[in-house]
MIVOVO-330024 format. One record per residue: x, y, z of N, C-alpha, C in turn. Coordinates in steps of 0.001 Angstrom, whole numbers, padded with zeros to 6 digits. Atoms other than C-alpha are relative to their C-alpha. Layout:
BEGIN
      n.u      n.v      n.w     ca.u     ca.v     ca.w      c.u      c.v      c.w
        X        Y        Z        X        Y        Z        X        Y        Z
...
// end
This chain:
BEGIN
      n.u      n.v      n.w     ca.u     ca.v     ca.w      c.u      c.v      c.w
   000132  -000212  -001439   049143   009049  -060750   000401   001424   000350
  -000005  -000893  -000788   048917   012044  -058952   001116   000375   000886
  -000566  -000313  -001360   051565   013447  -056122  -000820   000338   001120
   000335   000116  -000920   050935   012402  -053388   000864   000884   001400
  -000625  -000984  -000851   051773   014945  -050414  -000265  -000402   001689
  -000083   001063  -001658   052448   013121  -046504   001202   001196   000943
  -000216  -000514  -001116   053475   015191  -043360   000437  -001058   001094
  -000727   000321  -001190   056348   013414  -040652   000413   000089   000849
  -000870  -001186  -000932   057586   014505  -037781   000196  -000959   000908
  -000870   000755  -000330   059938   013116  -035096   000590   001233   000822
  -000596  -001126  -000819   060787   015224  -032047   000258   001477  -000621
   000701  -001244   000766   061268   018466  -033763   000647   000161  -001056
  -000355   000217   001471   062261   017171  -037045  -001423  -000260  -000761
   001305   000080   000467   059340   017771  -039540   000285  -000619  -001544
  -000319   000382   001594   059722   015872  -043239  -001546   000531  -000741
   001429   000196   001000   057122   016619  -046219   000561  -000829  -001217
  -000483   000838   000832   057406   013995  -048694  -001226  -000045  -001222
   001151  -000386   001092   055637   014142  -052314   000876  -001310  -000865
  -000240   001066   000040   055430   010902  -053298  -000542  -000389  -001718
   000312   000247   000970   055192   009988  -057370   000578  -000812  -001010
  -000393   001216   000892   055734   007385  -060207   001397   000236  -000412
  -001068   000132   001041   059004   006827  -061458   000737  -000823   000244
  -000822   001382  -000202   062334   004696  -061083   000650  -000077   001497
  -000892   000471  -001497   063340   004962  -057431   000887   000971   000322
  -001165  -000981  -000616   065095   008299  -056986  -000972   000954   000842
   000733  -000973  -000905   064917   009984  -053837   000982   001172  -000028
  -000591  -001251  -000055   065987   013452  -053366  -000535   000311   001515
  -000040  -000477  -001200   066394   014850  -050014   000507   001549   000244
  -000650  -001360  -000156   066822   018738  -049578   000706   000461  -001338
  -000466  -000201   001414   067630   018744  -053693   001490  -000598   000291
  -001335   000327   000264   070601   016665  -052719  -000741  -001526  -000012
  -000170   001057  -000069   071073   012958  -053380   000012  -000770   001197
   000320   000395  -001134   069735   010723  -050429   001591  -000610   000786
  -001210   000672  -000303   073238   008721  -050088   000846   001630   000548
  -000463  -001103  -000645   074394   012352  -049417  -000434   000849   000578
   000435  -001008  -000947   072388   014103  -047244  -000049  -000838   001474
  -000029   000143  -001535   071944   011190  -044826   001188  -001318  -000320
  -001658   001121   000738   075654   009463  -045004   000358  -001419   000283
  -000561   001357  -000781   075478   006260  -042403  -001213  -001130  -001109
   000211   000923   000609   074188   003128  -044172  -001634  -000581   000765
   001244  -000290  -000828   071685   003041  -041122  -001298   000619  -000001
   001009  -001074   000166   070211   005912  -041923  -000766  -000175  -001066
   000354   000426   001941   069724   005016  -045713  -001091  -001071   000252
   000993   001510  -000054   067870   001671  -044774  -000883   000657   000725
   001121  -000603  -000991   065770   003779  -042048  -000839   000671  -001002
   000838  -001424   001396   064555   006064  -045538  -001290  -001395  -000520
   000292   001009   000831   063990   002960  -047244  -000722  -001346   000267
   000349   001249  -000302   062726   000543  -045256  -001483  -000041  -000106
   001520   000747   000514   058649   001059  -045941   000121  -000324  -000990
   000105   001184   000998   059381   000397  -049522   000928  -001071  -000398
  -000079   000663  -000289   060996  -002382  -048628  -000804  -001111   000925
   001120   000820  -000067   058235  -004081  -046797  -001101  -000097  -000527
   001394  -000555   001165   055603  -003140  -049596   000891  -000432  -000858
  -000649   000225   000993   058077  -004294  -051922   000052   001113  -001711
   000348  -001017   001121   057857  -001051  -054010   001475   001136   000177
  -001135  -000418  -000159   061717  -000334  -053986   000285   000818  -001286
  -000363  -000473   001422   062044   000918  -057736  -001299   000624  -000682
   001004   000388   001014   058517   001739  -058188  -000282   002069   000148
   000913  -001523  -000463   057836   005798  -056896   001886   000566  -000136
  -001434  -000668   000095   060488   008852  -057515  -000538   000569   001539
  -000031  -000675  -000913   060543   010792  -053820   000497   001265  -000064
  -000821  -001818  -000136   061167   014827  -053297  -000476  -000230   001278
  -000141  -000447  -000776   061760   015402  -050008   000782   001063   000634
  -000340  -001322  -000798   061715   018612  -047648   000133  -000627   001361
   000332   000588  -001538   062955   017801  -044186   001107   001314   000423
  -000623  -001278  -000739   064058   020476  -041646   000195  -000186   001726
   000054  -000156  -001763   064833   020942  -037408   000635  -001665   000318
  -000696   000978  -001020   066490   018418  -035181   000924  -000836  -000737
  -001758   000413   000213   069652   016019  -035667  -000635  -000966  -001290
   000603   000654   001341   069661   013515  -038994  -000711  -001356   000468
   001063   001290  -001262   068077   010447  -036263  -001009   000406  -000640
   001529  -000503   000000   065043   012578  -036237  -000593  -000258  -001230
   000227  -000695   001747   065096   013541  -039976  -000257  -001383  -000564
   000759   001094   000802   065158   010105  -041023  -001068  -000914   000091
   001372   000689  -000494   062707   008491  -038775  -001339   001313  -000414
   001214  -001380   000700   060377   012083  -039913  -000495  -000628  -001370
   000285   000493   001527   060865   010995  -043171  -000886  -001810  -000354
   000532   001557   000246   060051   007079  -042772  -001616   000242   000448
   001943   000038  -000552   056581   007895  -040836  -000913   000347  -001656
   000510  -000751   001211   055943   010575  -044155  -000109  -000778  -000968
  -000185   000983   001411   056760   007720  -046381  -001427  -000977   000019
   000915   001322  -000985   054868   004947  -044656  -001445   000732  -000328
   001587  -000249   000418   051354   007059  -045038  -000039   000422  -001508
  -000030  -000363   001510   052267   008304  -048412  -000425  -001553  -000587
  -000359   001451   000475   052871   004366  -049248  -001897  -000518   000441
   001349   000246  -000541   049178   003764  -047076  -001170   000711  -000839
   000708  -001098   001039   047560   006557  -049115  -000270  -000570  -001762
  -000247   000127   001636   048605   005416  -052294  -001145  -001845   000012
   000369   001571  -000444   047242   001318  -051220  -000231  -000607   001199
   000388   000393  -001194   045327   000398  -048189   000675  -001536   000191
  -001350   000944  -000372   047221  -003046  -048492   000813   000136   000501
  -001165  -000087  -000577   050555  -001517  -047578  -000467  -000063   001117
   000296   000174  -001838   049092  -000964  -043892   000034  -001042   000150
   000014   001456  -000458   048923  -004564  -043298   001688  -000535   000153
  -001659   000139  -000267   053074  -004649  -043560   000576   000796   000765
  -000653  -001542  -001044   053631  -001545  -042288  -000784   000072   001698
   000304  -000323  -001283   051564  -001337  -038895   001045  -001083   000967
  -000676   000923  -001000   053106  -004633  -037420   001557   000571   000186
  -001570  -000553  -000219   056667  -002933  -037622   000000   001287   000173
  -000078  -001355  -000629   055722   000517  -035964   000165   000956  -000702
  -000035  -000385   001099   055704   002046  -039308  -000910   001376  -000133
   000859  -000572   000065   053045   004005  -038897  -000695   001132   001191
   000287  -000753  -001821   052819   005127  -035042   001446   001425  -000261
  -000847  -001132  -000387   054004   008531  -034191   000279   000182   001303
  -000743  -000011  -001110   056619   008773  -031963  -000288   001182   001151
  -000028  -001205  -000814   055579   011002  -029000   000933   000543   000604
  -000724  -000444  -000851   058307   011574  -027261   000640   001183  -000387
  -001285  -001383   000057   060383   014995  -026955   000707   000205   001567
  -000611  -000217  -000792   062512   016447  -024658  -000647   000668   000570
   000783  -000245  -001118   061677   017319  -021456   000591   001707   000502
  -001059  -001143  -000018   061994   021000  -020716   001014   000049   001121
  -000639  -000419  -001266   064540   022463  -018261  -001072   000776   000848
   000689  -000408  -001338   063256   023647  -014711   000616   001088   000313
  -000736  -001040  -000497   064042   027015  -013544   000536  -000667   001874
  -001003   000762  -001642   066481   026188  -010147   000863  -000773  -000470
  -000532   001222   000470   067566   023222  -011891   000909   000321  -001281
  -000759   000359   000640   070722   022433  -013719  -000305  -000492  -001747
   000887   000569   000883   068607   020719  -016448  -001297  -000155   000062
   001631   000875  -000312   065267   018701  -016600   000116  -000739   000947
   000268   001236  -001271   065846   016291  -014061   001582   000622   001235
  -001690  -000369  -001109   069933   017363  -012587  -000420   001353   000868
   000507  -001122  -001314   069550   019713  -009741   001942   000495   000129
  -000684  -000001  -000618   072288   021748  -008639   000447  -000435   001202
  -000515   000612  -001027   075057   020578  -006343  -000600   000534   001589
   000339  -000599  -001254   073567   020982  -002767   001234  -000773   001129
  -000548   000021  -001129   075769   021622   000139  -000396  -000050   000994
   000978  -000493  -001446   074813   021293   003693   000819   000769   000751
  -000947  -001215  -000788   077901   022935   005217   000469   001038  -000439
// end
């Protein structure tokens, strides 16, 4: 098999994930996944398409992920996985779409407003 090469992104966290045969090691930023993203949360968020494809031990992962907080980074990374995983076996889509696996998240932050305090907070107005 080939490497397979999948593009994630997640507010302005971007992952590239290169997806190929081996025993189940992921690498994240040339560090060890358990140490780049530390909450137990986060780990299952990496891991959870091959866990519904049942292909937990079956692909090694190199991942590049860069920009916004480690939230972003790991949901970046799960989208990147999720089509890598689709790419590799039009089957997996059938596990993966029903659990949002596959949808890209639009949302970002909303800019700030010149006048305004923020995006939405206004400075304090006085009337007297």
């Amino acid at each position: 098999m080939e490497v397979i090469h999948k593009i994630g992104r997640r507010k302005t966290a971007v992952a590239r994930v290169y997806l190929s045969d081996g025993k189940g090691k992921i690498t994240v930023n040339k560090r060890d996944l358990a140490d780049y993203f530390p909450t137990a949360t986060l780990q299952y968020k990496v891991q959870q398409p091959f866990a519904l494809t049942e292909n937990e031990n079956a692909f090694d992962v190199n991942i590049n992920v860069y920009g916004g907080g480690i939230t972003g980074q790991a949901e970046a990374v799960r989208l990147a996985i999720s089509r890598a995983l689709c790419e590799l076996d039009e089957e997996n889509r059938v596990a993966l779409k029903p659990e949002g696996l596959l949808t890209r998240d639009p949302r970002m932050v909303e800019r700030k407003k010149f006048g305004q305090k923020k995006a939405r907070k206004k400075f304090q107005f006085s009337k007297r």
